[in-house]
N, C-alpha and C positions, 0 to 999 in steps of 0.2 A: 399452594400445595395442601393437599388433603393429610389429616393423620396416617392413613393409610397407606398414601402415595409415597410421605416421609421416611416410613418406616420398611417400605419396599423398596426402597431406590438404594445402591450402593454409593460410598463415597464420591465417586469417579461422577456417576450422572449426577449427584447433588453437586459438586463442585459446577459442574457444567451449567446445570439451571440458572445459578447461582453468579455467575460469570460477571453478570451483568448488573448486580444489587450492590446497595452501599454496604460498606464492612460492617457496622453495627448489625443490620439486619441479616447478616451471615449469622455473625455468632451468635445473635439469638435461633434464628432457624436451625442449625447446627446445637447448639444447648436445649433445644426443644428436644430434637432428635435422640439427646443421648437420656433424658429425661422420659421419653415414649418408652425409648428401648431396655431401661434399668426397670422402669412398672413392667415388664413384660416380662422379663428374666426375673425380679422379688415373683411377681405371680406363680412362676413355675416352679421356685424355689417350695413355695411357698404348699405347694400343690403337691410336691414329690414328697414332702415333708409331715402332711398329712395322711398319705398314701404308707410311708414308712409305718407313722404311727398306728394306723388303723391294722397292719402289720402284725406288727410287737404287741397289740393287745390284743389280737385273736391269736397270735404263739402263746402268750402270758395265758390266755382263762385255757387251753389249749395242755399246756404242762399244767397246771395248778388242777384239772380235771385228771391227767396222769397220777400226780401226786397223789390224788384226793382216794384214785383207785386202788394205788399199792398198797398204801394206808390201809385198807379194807381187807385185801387180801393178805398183808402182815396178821391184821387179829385173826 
């Protein structure tokens, strides 16, 4: 099975593939599987995470440009 094939395939058709292999090499292919699928979900984690960031520091220079105006218009 391909990386891709792995991670597109639901439990139910992996079990079936699988029907016919020794048990070690399940729980390797199956711990492969959940090892593909955790780097994929850290990625997006990781993604969304950035995206927040880049966020809150265009809010941040954003008010600190507000501030910087009242300040001016005070004196």
């Amino acid at each position: 099975l391909s990386t891709d094939e792995l991670l597109s395939l639901t439990v139910g058709e992996l079990n079936k593939k699988m029907k016919n292999v020794n048990v070690s090499q399940v729980k390797e292919v199956k711990q492969l599987r959940r090892t593909l699928k955790n780097r994929g979900y850290a990625a997006i984690c990781r993604n969304k995470r950035v995206e927040q960031i880049g966020k809150l520091e265009a809010e941040k220079k954003s008010l600190q440009k507000e501030i910087s105006t009242l300040k001016q218009e005070k004196n």
